[in-house]
N, CA, C and O atoms as a printed pandas DataFrame, in Angstrom:
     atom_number atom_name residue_name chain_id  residue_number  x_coord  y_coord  z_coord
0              1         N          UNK        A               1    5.812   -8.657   18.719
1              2        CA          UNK        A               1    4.740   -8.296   17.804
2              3         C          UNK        A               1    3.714   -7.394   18.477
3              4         O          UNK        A               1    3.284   -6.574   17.666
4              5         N          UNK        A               2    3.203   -7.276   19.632
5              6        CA          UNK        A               2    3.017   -6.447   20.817
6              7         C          UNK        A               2    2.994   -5.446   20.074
7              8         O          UNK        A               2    2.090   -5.073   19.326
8              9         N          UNK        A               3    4.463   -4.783   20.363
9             10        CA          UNK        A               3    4.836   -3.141   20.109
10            11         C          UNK        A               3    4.475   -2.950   18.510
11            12         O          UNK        A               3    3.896   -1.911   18.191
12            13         N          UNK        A               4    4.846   -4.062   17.351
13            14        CA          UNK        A               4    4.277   -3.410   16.336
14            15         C          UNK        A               4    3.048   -3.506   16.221
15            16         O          UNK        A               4    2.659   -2.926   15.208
16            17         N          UNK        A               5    2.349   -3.919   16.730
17            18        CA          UNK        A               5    0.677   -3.868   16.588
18            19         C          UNK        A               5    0.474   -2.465   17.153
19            20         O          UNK        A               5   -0.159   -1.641   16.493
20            21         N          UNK        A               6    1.113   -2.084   18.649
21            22        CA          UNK        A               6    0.430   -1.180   18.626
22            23         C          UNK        A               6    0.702    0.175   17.727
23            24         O          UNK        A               6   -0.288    0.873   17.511
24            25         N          UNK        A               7    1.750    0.528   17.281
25            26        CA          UNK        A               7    2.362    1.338   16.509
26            27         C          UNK        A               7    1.356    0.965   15.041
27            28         O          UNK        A               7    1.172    2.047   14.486
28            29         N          UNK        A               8    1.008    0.399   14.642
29            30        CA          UNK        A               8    0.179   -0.256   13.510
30            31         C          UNK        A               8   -0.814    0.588   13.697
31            32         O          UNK        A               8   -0.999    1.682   13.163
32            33         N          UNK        A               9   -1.724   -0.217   14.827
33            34        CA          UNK        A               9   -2.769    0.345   15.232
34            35         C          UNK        A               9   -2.981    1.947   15.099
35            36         O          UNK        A               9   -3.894    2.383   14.398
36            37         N          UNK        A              10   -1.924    2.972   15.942
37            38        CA          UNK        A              10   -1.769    4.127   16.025
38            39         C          UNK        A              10   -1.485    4.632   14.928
39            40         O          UNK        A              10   -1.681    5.847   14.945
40            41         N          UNK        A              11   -0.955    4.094   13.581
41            42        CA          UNK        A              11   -0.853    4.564   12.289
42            43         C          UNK        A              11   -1.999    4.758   11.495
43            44         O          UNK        A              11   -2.280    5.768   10.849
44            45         N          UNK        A              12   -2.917    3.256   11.635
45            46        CA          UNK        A              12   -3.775    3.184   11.122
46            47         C          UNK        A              12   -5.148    3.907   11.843
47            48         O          UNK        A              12   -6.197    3.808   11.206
48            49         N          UNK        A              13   -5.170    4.503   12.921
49            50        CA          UNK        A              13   -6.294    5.364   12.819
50            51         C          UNK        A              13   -5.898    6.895   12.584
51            52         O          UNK        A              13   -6.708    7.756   12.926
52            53         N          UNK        A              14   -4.999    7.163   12.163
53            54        CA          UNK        A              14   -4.563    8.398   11.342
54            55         C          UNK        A              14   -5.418    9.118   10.511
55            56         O          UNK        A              14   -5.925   10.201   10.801
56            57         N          UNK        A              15   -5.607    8.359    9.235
57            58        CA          UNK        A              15   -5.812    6.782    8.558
58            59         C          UNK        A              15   -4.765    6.830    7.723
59            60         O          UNK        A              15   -4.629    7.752    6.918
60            61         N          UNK        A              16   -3.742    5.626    7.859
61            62        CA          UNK        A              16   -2.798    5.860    6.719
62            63         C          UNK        A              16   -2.770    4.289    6.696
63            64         O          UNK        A              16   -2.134    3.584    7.479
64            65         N          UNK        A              17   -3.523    3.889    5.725
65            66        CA          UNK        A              17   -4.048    2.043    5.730
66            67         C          UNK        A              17   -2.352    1.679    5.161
67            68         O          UNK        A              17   -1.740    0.885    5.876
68            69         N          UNK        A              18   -1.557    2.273    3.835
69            70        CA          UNK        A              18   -0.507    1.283    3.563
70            71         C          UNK        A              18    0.957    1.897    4.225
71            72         O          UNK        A              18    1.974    1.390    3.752
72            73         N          UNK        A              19    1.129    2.860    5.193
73            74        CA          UNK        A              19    2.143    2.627    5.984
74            75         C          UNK        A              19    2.279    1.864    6.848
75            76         O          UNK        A              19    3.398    1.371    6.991
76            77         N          UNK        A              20    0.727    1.312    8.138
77            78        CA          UNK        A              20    0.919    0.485    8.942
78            79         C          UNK        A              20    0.366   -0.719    7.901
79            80         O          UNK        A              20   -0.507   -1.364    8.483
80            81         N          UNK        A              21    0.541   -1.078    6.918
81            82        CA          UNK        A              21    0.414   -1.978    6.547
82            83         C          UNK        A              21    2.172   -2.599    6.421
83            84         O          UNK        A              21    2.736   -3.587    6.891
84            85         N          UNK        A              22    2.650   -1.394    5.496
85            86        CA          UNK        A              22    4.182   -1.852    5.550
86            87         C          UNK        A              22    4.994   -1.965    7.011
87            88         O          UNK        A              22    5.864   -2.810    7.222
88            89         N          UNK        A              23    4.545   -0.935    8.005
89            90        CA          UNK        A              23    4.863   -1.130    9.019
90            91         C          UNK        A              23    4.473   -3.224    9.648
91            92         O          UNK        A              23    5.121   -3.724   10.568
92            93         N          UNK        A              24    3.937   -3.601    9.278
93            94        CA          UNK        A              24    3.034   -4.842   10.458
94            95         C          UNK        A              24    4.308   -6.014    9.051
95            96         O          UNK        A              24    5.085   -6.964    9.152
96            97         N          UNK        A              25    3.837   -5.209    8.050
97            98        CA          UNK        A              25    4.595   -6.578    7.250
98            99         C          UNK        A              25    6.604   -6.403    7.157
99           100         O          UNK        A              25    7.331   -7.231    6.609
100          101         N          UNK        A              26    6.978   -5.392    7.704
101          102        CA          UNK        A              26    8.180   -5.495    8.234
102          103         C          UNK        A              26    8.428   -5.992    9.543
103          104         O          UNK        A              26    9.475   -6.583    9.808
104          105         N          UNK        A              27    7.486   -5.780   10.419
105          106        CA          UNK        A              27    7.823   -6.218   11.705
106          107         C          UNK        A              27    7.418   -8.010   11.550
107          108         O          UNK        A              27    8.360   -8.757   11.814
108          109         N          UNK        A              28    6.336   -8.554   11.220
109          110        CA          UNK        A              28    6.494   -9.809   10.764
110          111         C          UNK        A              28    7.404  -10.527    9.920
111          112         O          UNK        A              28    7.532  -11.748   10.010
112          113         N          UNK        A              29    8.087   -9.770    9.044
113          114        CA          UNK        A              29    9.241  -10.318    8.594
114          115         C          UNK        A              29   10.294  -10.390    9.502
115          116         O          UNK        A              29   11.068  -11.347    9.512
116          117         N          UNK        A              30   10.402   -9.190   10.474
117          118        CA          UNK        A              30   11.956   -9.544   10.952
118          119         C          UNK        A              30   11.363   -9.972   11.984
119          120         O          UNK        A              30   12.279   -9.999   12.807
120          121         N          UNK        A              31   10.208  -10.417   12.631
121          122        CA          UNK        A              31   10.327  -11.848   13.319
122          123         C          UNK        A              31   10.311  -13.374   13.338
123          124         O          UNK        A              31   10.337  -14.326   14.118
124          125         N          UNK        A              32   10.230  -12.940   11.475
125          126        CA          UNK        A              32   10.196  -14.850   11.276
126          127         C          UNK        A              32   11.730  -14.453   11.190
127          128         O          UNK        A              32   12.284  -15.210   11.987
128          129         N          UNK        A              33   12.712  -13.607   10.588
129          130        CA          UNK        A              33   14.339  -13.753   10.665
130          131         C          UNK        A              33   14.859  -13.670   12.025
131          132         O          UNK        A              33   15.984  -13.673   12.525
132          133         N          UNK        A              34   13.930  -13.612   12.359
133          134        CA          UNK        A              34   14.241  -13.528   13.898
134          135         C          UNK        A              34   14.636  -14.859   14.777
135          136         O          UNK        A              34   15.300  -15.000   15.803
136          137         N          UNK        A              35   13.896  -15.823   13.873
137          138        CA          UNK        A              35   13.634  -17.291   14.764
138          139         C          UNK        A              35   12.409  -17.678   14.941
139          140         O          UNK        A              35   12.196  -18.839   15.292
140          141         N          UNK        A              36   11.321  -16.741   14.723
141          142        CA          UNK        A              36    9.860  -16.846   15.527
142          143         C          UNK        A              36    8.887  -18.252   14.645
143          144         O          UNK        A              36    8.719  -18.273   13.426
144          145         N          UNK        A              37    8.555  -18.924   15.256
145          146        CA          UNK        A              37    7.851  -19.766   14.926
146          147         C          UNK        A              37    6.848  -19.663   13.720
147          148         O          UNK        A              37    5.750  -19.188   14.008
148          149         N          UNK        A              38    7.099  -20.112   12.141
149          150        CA          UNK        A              38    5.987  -19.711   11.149
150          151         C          UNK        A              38    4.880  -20.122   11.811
151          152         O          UNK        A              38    4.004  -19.382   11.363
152          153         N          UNK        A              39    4.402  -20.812   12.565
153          154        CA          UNK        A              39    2.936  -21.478   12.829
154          155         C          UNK        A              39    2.548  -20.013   13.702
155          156         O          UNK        A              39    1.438  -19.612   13.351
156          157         N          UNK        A              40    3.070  -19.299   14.546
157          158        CA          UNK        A              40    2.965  -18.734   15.706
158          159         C          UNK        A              40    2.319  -17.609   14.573
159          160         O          UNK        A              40    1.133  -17.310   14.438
160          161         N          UNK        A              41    3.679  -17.011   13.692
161          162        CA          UNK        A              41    3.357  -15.752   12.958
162          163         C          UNK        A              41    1.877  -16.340   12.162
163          164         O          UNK        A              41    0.836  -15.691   12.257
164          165         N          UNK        A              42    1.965  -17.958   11.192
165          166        CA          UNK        A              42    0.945  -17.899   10.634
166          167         C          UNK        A              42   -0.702  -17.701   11.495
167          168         O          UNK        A              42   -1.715  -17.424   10.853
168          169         N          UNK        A              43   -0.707  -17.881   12.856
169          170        CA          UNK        A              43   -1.425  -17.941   13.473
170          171         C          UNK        A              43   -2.158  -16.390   13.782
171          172         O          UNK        A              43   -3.299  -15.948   13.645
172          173         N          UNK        A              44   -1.068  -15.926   14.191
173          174        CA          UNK        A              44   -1.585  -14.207   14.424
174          175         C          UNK        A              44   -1.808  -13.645   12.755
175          176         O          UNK        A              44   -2.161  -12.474   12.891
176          177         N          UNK        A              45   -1.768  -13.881   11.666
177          178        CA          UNK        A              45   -1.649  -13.071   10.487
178          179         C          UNK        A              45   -3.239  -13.584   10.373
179          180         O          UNK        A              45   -4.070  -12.676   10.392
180          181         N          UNK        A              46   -3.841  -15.231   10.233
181          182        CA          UNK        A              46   -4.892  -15.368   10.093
182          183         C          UNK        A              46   -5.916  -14.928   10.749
183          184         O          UNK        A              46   -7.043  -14.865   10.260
184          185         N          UNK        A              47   -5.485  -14.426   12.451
185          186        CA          UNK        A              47   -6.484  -13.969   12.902
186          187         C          UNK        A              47   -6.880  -12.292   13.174
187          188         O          UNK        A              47   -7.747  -11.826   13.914
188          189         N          UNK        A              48   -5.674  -11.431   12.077
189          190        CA          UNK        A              48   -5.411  -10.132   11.464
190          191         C          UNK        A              48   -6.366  -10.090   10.106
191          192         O          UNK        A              48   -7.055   -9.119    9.791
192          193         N          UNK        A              49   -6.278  -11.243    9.418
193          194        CA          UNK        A              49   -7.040  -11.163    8.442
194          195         C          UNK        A              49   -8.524  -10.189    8.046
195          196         O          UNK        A              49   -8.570   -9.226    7.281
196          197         N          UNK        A              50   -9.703  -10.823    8.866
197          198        CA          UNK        A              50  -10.741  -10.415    9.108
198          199         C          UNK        A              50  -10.898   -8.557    9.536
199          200         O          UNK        A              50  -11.568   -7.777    8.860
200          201         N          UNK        A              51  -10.207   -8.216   10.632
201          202        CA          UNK        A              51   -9.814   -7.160   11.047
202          203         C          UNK        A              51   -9.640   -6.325    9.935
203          204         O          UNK        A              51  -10.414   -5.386    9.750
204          205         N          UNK        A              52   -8.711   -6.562    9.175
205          206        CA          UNK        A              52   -8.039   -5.933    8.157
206          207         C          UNK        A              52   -8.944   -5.351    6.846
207          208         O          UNK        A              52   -9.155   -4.196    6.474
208          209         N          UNK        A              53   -9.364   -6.601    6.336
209          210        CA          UNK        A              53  -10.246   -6.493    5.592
210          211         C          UNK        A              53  -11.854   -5.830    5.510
211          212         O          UNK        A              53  -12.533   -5.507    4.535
212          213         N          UNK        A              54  -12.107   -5.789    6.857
213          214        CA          UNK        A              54  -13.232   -4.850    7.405
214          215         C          UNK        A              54  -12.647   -3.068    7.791
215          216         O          UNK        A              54  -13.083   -1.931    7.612
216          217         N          UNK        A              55  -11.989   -3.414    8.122
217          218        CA          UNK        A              55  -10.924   -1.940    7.982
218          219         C          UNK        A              55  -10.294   -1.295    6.390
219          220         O          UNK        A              55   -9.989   -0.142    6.082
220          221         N          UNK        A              56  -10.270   -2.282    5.771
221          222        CA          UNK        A              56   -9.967   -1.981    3.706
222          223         C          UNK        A              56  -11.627   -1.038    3.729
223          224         O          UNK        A              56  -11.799    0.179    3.652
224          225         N          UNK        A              57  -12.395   -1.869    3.829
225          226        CA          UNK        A              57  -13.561   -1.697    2.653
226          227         C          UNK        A              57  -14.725   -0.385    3.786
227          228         O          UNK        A              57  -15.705    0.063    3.191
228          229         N          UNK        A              58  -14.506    0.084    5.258
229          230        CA          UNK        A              58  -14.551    0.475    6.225
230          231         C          UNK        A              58  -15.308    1.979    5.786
231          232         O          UNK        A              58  -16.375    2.440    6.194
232          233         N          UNK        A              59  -14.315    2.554    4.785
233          234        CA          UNK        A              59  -14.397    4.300    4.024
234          235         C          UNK        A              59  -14.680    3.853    2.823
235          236         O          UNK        A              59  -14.146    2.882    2.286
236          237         N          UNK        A              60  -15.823    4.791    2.205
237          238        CA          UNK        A              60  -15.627    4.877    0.906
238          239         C          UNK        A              60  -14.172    4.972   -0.215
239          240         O          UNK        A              60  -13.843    4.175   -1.094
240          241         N          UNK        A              61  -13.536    6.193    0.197
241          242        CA          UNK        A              61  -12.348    6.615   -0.170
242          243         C          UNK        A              61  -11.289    5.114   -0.685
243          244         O          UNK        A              61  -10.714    4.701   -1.692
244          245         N          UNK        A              62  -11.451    4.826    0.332
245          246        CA          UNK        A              62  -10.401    3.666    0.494
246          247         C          UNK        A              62  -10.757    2.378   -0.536
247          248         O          UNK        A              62  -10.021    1.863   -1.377
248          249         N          UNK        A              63  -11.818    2.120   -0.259
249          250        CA          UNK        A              63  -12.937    0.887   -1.274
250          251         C          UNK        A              63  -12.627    1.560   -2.647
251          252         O          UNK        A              63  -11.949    0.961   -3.482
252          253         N          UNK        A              64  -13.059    2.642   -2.844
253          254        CA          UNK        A              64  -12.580    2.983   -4.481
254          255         C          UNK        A              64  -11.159    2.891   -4.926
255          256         O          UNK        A              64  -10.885    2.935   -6.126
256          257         N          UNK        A              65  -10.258    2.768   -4.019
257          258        CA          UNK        A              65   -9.088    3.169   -4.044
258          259         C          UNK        A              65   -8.409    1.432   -4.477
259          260         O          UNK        A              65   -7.539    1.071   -5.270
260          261         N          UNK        A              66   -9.382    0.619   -3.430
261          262        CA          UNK        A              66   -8.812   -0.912   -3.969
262          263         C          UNK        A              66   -9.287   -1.272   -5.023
263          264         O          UNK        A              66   -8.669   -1.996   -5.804
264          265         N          UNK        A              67  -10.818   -0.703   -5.295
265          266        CA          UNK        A              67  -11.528   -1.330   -6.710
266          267         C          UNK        A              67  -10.456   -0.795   -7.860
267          268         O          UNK        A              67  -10.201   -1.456   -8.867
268          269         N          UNK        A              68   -9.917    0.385   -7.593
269          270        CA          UNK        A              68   -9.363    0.783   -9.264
270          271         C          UNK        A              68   -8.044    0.219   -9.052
271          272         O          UNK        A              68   -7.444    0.153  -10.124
272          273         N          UNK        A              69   -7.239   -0.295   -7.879
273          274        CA          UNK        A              69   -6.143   -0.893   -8.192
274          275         C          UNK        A              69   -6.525   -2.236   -8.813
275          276         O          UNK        A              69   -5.822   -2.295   -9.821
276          277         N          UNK        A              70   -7.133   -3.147   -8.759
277          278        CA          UNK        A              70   -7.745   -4.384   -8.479
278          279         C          UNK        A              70   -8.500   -4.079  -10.245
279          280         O          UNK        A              70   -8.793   -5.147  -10.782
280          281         N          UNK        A              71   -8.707   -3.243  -10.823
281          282        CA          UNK        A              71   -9.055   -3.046  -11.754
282          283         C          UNK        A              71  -10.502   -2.806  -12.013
283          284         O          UNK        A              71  -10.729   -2.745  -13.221
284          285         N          UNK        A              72  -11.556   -2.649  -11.257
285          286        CA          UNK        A              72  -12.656   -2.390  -11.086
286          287         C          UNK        A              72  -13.643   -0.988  -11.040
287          288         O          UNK        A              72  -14.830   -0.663  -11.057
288          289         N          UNK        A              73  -12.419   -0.467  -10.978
289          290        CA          UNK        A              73  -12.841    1.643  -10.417
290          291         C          UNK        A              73  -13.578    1.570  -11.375
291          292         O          UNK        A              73  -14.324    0.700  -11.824
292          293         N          UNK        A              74  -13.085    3.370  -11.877
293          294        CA          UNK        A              74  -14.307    4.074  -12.337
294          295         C          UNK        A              74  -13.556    3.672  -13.995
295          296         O          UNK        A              74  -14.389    3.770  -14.896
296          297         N          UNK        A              75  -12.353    3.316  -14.396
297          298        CA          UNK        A              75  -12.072    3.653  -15.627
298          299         C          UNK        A              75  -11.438    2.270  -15.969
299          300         O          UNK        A              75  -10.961    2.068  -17.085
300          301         N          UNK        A              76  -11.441    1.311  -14.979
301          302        CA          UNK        A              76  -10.490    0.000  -14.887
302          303         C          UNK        A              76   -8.601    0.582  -15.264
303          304         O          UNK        A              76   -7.718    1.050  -14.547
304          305         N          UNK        A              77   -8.686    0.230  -16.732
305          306        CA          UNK        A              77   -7.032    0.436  -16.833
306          307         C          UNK        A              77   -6.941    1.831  -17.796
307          308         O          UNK        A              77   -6.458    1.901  -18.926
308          309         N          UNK        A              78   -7.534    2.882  -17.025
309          310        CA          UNK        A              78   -7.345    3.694  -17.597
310          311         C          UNK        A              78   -7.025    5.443  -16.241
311          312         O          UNK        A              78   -7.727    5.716  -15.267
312          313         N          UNK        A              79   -5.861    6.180  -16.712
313          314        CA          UNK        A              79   -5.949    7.043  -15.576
314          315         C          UNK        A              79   -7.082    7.667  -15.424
315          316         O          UNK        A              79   -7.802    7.954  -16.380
316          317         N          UNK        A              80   -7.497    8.080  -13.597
317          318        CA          UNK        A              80   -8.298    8.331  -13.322
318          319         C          UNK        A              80   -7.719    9.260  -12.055
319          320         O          UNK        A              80   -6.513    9.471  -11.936
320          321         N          UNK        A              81   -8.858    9.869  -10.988
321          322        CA          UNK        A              81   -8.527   10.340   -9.851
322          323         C          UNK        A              81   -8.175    9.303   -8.716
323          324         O          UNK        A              81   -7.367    9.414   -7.794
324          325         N          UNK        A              82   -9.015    8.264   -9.049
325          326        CA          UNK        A              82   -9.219    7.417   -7.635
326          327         C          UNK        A              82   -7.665    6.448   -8.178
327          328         O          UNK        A              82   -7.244    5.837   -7.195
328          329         N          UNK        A              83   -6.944    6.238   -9.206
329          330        CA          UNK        A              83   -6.016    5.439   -9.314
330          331         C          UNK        A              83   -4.865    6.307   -9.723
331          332         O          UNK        A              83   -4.002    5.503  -10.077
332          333         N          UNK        A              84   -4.468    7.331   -9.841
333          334        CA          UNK        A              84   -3.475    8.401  -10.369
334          335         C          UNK        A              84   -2.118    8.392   -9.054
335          336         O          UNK        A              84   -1.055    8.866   -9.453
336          337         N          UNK        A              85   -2.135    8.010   -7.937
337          338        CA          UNK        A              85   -1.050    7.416   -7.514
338          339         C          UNK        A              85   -0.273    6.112   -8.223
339          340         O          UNK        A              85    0.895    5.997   -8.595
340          341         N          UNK        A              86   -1.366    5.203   -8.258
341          342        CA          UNK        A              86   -0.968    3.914   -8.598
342          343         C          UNK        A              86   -0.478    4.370   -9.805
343          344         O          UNK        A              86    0.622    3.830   -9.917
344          345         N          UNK        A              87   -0.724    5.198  -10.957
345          346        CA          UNK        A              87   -0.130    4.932  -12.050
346          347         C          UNK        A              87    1.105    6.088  -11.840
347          348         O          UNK        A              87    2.075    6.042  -12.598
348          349         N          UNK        A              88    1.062    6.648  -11.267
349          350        CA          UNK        A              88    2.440    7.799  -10.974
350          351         C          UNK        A              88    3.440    6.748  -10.469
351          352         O          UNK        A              88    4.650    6.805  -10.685
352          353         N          UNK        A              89    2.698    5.600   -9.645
353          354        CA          UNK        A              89    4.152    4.642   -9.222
354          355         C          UNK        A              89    4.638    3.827  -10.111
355          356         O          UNK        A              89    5.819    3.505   -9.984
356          357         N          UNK        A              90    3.498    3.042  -11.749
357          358        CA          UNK        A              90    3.752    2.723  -12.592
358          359         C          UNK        A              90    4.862    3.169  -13.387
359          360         O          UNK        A              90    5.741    2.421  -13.815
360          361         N          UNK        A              91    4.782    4.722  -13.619
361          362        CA          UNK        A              91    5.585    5.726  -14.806
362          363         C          UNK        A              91    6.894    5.720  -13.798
363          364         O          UNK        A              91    7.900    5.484  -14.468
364          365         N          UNK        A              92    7.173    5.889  -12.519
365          366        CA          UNK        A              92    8.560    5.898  -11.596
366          367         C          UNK        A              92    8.894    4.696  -11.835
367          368         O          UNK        A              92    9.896    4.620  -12.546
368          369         N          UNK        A              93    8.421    3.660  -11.499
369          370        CA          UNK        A              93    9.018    2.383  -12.272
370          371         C          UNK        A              93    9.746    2.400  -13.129
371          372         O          UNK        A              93   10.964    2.238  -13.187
372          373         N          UNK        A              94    8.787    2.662  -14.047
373          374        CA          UNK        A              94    8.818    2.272  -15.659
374          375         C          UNK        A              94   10.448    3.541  -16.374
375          376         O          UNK        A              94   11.274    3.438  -17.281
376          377         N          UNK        A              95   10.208    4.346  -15.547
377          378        CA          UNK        A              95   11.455    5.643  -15.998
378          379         C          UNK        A              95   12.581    5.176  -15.454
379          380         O          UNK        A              95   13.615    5.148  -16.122
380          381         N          UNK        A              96   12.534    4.660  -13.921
381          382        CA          UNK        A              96   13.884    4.783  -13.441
382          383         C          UNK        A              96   14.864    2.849  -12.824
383          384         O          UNK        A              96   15.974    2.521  -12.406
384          385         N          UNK        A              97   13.228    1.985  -13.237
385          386        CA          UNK        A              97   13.971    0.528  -12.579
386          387         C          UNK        A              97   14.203    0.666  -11.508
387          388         O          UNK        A              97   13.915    1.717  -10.935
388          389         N          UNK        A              98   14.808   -0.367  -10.886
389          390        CA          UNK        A              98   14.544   -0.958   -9.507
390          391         C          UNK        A              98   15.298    0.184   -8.909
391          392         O          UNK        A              98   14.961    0.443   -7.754
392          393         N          UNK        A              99   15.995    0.733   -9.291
393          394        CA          UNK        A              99   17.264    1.934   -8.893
394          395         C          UNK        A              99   17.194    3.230   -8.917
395          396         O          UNK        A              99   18.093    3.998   -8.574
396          397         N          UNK        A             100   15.874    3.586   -9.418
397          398        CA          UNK        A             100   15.780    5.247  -10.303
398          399         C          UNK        A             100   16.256    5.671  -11.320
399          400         O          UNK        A             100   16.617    4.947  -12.248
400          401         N          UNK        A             101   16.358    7.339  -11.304
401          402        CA          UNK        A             101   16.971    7.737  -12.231
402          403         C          UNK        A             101   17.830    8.791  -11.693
403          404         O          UNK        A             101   18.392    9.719  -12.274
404          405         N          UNK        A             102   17.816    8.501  -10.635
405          406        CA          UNK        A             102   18.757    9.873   -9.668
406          407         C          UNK        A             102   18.018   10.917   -9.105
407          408         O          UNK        A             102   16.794   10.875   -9.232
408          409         N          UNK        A             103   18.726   12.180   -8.290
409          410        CA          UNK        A             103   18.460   12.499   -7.139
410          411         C          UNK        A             103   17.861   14.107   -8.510
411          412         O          UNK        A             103   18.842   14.799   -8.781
412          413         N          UNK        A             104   16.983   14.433   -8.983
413          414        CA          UNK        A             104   16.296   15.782   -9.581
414          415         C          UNK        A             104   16.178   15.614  -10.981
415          416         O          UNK        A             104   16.085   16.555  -11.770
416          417         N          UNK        A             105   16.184   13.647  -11.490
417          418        CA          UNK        A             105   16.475   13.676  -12.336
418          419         C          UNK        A             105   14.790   13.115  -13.226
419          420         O          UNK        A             105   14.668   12.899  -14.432
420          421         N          UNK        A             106   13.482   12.983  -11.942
421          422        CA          UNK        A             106   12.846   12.414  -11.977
422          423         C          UNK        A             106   11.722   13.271  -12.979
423          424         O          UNK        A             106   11.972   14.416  -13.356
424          425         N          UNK        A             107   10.544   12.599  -13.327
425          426        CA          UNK        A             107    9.619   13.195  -14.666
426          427         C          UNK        A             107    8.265   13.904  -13.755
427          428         O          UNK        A             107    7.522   14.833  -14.070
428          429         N          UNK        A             108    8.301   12.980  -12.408
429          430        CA          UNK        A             108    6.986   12.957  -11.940
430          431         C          UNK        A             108    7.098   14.265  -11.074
431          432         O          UNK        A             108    6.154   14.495  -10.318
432          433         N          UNK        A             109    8.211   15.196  -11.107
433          434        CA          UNK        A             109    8.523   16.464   -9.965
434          435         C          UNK        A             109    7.977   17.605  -11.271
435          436         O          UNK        A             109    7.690   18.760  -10.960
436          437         N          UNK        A             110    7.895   17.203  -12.498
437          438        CA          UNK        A             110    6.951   18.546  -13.532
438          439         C          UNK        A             110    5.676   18.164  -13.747
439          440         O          UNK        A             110    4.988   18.731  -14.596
440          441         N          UNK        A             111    5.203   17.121  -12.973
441          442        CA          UNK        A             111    3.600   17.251  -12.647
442          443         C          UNK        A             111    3.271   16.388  -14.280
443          444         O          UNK        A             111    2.242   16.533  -14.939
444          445         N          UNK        A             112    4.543   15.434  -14.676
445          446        CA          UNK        A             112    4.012   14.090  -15.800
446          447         C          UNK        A             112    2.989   13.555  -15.537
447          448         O          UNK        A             112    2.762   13.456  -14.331
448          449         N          UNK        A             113    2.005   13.020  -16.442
449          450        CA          UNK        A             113    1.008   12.245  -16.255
450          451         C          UNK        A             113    0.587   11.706  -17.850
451          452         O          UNK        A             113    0.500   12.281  -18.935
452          453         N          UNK        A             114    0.336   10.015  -17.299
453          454        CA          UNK        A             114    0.184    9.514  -19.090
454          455         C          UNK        A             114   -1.626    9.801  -19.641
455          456         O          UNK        A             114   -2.361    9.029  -20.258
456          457         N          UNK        A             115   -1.858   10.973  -19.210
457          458        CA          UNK        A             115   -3.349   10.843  -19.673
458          459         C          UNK        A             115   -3.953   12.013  -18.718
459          460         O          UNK        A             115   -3.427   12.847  -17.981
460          461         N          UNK        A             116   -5.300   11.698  -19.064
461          462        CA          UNK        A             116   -5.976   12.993  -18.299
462          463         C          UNK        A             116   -6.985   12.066  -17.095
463          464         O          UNK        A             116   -7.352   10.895  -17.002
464          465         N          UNK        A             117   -7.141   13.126  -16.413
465          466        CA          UNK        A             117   -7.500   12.728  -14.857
466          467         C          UNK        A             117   -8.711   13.124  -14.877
467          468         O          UNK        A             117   -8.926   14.329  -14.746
468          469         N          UNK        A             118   -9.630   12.347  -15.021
469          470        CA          UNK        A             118  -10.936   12.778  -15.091
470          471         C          UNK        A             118  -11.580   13.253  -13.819
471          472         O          UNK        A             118  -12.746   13.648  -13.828
């Protein structure tokens, strides 16, 4: 867990908060399949916690970015700038299921969007 922390670490002052996020939560997965003690992993995740969460709310950018997922932004459930990823990953969902829709076959490559971007 060492090496993915530090690789985490080095992601996250990039700033790219949900790659080393997926990065830390793959490497904790394949060390509980690993054998690794849940108490051990639960131990280091609780004391990641704090860290983490002062690092979320850290940038403006980022704080708006959880309020409008979380439903709080500027428009709650409605498209906006600060949530227009999140709903571009909604409409890829929603078009293609757990599987897609194939390799040029996608809506979101002609610049689709369910609404206007204030």
């Amino acid at each position: 867990m060492v090496w993915v922390g530090v690789v985490v670490v080095l992601v996250m002052l990039q700033p790219n908060f949900s790659t080393g996020a997926m990065i830390f939560i793959l490497g904790w997965s394949w060390c509980y399949s690993g054998g690794a003690r849940f108490k051990h992993l639960a131990l280091s995740m609780a004391a990641l916690v704090p860290v983490v969460l002062l690092y979320m709310v850290s940038a403006e950018y980022r704080l708006r970015r959880i309020m409008a997922f979380i439903g709080h932004g500027d428009g709650s459930a409605t498209p906006s700038k600060a949530n227009y990823q999140l709903w571009q990953g909604i409409i890829g969902f929603g078009n293609g299921g757990l599987f897609g829709v194939g390799m040029g076959a996608s809506k979101q490559r002609d610049l689709f969007f369910a609404g206007i971007v204030r």
